[in-house]
Phi, psi and omega in degrees: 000304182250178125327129176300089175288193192319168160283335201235264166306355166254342176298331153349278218287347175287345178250147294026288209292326170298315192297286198317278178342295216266003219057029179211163192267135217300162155236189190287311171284016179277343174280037167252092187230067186023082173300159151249106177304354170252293168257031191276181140225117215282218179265128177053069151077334190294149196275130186249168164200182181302320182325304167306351174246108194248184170285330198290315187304287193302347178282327182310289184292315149009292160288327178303322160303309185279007190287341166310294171347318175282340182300135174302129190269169201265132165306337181270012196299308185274006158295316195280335193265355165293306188302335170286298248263325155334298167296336181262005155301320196264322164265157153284178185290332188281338176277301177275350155314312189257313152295322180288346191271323143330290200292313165322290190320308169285345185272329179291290213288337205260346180269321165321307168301315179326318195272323166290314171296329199292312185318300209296350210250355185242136195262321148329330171269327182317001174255345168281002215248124176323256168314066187292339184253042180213113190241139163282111193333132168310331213277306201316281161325303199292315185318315201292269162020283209287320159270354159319286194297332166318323174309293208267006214235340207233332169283308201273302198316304146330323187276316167301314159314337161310291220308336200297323202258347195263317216280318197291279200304355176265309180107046184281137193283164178203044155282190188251327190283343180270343187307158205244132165309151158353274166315335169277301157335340180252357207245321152290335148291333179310305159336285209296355176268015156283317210273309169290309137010290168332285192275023194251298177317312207255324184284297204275341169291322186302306173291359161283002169283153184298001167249357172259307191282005169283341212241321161220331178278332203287316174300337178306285173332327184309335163246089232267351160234096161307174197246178129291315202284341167297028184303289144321354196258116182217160181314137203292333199270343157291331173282342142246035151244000193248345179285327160342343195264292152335316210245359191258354159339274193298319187292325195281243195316350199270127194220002197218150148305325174281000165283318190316289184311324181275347175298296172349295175301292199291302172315286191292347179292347199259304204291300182318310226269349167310289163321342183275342164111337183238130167266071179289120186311302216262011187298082191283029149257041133306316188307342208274104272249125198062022189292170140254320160096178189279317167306306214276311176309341195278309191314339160310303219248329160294332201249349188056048192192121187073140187073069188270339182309104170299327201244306207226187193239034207259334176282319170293339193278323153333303201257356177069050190257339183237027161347301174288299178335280222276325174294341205283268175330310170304350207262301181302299200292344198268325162304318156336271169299359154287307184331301191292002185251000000 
């Protein structure tokens, strides 16, 4: 978790702050953390032994932990935890696994989308738009739609109904007291976007061979200045096999009902916004250390070739796969700077 610090006292304050971290509460045999009781030393140089972590110690860190407790609490916390405890009054687990895991899905991707589509109608964003000089057809969009939905209703929905069954035999919980803090759920999508990345890079490379993309991946393809709403829109065996990639996430980390649903969110916010066709300055998953963004996926869809990568760019930067991309960029940035002179 941390640098292996002092053994004793900061090693202390490191399982409190773990106890705190997990929900639970420090106990008395957590202060075993292998003193050396003869010559060792301790935090700023003084000779520690079991002895020195007495209760006055463990009250210490302690009270220190406990000043979050003093922090302004969040409000919508006891709205959200009525409304959960409401649905596992009125529903079953199968009912919020499988319709409620819908219903998360269709209302996030179509609002996720809102904002792109919305763009194409202000003339002020058009500069933000990759490919400015190729706008998509109302015919073009509908098209899109219509196996979307088709997508999502007769491909996916099985595949959520699976999951309902995956959710039992992992033994996942779906209370409210069990639910994982904030920070942990997010620290588990991160996980699961290495792990589906992984399995993307390798998968989506694969369907780029000429007898699979003729065949299935191509339909991905039909559109060469992508969309947001075309994030999803793909051939039935693609959409469960690179989705499969989704679920292997969730198999390593997932303890809660509520990783699905925050995987959800996080998975389409990132695959929309690859997709949407505009490179927004103020877009904060830039921040995100390795991202690829909407620029390096768009170069995917125009060139069919290279950026194979869904989420971060470290497997194309590995096997050089985003070879044309960096040339692409060296070539745009070096006209630039002719400008600038």
């Amino acid at each position: 978790m941390h640098h292996f610090m002092d053994r004793t006292t900061c090693g202390l304050s490191t399982t409190l702050w773990t106890a705190r971290f997990c929900g639970q509460a420090p106990h008395i045999w957590t202060t075993r953390l292998w003193p050396d009781p003869s010559a060792g030393t301790g935090h700023c140089g003084q000779k520690s032994s079991l002895a020195d972590l007495d209760m006055n110690n463990i009250s210490h860190w302690a009270d220190g932990m406990a000043m979050l407790d003093h922090l302004p609490s969040n409000p919508l916390q006891e709205p959200a935890r009525l409304a959960w405890s409401a649905m596992l009054n009125r529903y079953s687990h199968f009912q919020i696994a499988t319709w409620g895991s819908l219903l998360v899905h269709e209302v996030a991707y179509f609002t996720i989308c809102l904002p792109g589509f919305l763009a194409q109608f202000i003339p002020a964003l058009r500069k933000y738009k990759i490919q400015s000089s190729k706008t998509e057809t109302w015919q073009g969009q509908w098209h899109c739609l219509q196996l979307l939905l088709f997508s999502h209703f007769f491909v996916q929905l099985p595949m959520i109904a699976c999951t309902y069954h995956g959710a039992e035999l992992l033994g996942l919980n779906y209370s409210w007291e069990t639910m994982p803090n904030w920070w942990v759920l997010l620290a588990q999508c991160a996980g699961c976007a290495v792990v589906e990345d992984t399995w993307h890079y390798f998968l989506h490379r694969l369907l780029h061979h000429p007898r699979l993309y003729r065949h299935v991946h191509k339909i991905h393809h039909h559109y060469t200045a992508p969309f947001g709403l075309q994030a999803e829109y793909a051939h039935p065996v693609e959409t469960i096999t690179l989705g499969f990639g989704f679920f292997l996430g969730l198999l390593l980390f997932a303890s809660h009902m509520a990783l699905l649903w925050a995987w959800v969110l996080c998975r389409l916010v990132e695959t929309i916004d690859v997709h949407s066709g505009y490179d927004w300055p103020w877009n904060p998953l830039h921040l995100l250390p390795g991202y690829a963004g909407s620029r390096y996926h768009d170069f995917h869809h125009e060139n069919f070739v290279g950026n194979y990568s869904s989420t971060f760019i470290w497997w194309d930067w590995l096997f050089g796969t985003d070879g044309a991309y960096r040339e692409k960029q060296k070539l745009i940035q070096k006209g630039m700077n002719k400008k600038c002179k």
